[in-house]
N, C-alpha and C positions, 0 to 999 in steps of 0.2 A: 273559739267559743264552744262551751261542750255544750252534750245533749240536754243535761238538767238544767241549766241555763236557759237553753231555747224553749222547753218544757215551758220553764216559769213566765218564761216570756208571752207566751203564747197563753198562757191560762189567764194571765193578768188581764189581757187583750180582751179573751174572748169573757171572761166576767165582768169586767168592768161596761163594757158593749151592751150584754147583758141585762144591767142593774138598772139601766135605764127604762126598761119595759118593765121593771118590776116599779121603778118609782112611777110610772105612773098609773099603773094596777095600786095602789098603793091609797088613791083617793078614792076609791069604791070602797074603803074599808072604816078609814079616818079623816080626822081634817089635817090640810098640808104640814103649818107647825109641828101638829103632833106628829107625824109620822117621821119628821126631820127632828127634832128632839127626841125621839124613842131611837133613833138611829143614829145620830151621834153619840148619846150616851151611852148608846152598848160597845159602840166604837171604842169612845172613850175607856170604858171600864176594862174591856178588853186590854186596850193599848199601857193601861196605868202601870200593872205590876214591871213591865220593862223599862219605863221609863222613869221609877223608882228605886231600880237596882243601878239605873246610869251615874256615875258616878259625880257628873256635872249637875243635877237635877239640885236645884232650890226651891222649894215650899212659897220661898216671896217672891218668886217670877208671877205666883198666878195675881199679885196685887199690882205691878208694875204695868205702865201706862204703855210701854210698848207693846205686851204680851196681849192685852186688851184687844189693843187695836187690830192684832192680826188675826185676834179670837171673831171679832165683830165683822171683820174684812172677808176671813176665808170661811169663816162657818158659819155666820149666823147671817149676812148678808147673799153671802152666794148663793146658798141652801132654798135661804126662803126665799130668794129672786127667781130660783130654777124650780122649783115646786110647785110656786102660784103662776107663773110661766108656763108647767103643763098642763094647769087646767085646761089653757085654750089652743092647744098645740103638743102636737103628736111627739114620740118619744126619740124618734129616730133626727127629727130636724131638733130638737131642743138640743139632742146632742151635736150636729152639726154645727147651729150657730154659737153652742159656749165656748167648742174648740177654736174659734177664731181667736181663743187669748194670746198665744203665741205672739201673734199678729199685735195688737194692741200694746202689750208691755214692749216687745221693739219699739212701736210708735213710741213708749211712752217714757223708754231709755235714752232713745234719742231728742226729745224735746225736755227731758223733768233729771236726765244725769248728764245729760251731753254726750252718750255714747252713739256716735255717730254711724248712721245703717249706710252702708254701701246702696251700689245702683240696683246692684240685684235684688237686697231687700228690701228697698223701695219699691221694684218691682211687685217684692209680695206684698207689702203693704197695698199698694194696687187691686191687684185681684183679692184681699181680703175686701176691701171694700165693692169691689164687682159681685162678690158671693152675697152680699148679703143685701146690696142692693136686687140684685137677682131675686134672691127669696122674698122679699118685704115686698118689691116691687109685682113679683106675679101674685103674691096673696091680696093687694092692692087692688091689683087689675079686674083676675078673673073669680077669685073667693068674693073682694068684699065683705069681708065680715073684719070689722072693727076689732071683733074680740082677740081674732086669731093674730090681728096685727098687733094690737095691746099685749099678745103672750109674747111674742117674740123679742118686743121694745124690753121685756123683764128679762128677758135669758139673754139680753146684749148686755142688760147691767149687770147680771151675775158675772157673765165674762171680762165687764171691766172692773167689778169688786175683786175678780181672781188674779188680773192682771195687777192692781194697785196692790193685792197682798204680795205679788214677785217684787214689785221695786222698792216697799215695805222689807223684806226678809233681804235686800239684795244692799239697803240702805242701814235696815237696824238691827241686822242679828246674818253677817256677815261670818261664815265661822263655826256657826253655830250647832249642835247635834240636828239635823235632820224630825229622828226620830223624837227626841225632844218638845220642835219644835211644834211638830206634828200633835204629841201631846199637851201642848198648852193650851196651842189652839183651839183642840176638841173639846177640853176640859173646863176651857174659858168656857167660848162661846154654848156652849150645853146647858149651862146656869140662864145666860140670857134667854135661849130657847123655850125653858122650860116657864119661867117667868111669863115669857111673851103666849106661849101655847096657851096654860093656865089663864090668864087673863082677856082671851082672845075665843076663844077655842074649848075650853074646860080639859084639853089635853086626855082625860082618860072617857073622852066618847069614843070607841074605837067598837068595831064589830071583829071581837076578834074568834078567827075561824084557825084553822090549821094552814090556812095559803096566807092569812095576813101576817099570822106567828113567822111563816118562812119569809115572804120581805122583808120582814124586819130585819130576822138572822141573818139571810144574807146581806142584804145592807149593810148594817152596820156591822158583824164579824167579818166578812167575805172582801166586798168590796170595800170597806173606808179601812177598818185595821190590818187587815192583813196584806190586801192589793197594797197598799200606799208602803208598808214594810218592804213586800216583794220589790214592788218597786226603788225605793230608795237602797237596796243590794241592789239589785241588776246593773244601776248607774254605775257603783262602783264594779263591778264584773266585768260590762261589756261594753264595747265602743261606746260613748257617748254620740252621737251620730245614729247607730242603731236602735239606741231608744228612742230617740227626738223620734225619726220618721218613723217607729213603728208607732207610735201614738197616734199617727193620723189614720190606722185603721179602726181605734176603737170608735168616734161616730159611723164609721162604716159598717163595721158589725150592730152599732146600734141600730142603724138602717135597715140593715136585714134581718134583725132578732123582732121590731116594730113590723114592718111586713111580712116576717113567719106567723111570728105568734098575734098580732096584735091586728094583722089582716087591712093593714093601713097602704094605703096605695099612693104613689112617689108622682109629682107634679113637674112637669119642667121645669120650673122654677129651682125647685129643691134641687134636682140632678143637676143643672146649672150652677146654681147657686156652690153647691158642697165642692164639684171642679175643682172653683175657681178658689172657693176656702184651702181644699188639699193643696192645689199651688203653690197660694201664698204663704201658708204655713214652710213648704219644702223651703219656697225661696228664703223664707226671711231663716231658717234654717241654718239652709248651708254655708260654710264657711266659702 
């Protein structure tokens, strides 16, 4: 593995980590929709001209019922789950408990394709569910506040809209460009967005300063278009193994980028809770 490799590895990590304190700086400025609609679309726009030069690229994919679906699944579902999510909860555990998807799509390979998880991924399956009974349960206990528990119940359904877009893409677009797929889905689901912000929202209430302009950019340039490229090279580059586990550092760096900058302070539950998430994630992982 060379150095510009590990570089990219390592940038992806630590932006993607990142992005998460920026999404939710994000609602000081806008309302959730809009700022997820202003950022897929710039994603999107971004991502179009490459995947207009791809040589497989058809104009009638974006009418097709499966392309739809994984438009509504992975962008327009997940987004607005994990956005109205951080109103009541911090940037660092939102991003812990969506990573628990890994976890979920095994669940959900071995009960909805019959791919059967060994002892050990049962295993994670296990402590995926320890982790987040950990986290719901201490906010249960010693918060009390309903709200924080209501943000959390949305970032577990982002997680499992993220999970049913893997057995979706793993069931109807087997094969498929990556990158492609990548843009369908932002180009679907950005229309519904916009629709749903507009009518929801008015979409261009926004205060926009010179720190809302850079969320956005970073956002949707930085972390959806480019990280998600980076990312789908590195798979083919380097060990597939070294990517799986390196992903379990970005909620960790989101953790610490939430407590640099965001000055949010960690509850047992959370450090509990994330553990037992990393775990499970490793286990259901490893071969």
């Amino acid at each position: 593995m060379n150095l510009v490799n590990i570089l990219l590895l390592a940038f992806v990590i630590l932006t993607w980590g990142y992005s998460w304190v920026l999404m939710k700086q994000s609602l000081d400025y806008m309302q959730p929709i809009t700022f997820v609609a202003l950022r897929i679309a710039l994603g999107g726009l971004v991502i179009l001209p490459f995947i207009l030069r791809n040589k497989d690229f058809k104009p009638s994919n974006f009418l097709k019922k499966n392309y739809i679906i994984l438009g509504l699944l992975q962008t327009v579902a997940m987004f607005v789950f994990i956005i109205y999510g951080m109103k009541f909860v911090s940037a660092g555990k939102t991003a812990v408990v969506l990573y628990t998807m890994p976890i979920w799509t095994s669940f959900m390979l071995h009960f909805i394709l019959r791919e059967r998880l060994s002892r050990g991924q049962w295993l994670g399956v296990f402590f995926g569910f320890m982790g987040i009974l950990s986290i719901l349960g201490w906010d249960t206990l010693v918060h009390q506040n309903i709200y924080i528990v209501f943000g959390e119940f949305l970032i577990l359904l982002a997680a499992f809209a993220w999970s049913f877009s893997n057995i979706w893409i793993r069931t109807r677009h087997k094969g498929e460009s990556p990158t492609l797929l990548n843009g369908y889905q932002q180009l679907i689901g950005v229309v519904f967005l916009i629709i749903l912000a507009i009518t929801t929202e008015g979409m261009f209430e926004v205060n926009w300063t010179y720190y809302s302009v850079y969320i956005v950019l970073f956002t949707g340039i930085i972390a959806s278009a480019i990280n998600f490229s980076a990312w789908f090279y590195l798979i083919n580059k380097i060990d597939i193994n070294i990517t799986t586990y390196s992903s379990l550092l970005v909620p960790v760096v989101g953790l610490l980028f939430d407590w640099y900058i965001l000055e949010t302070n960690f509850d047992y539950g959370l450090i509990a809770g994330g553990i037992f998430i990393i775990l499970g994630i490793y286990k259901i992982s490893k071969k």
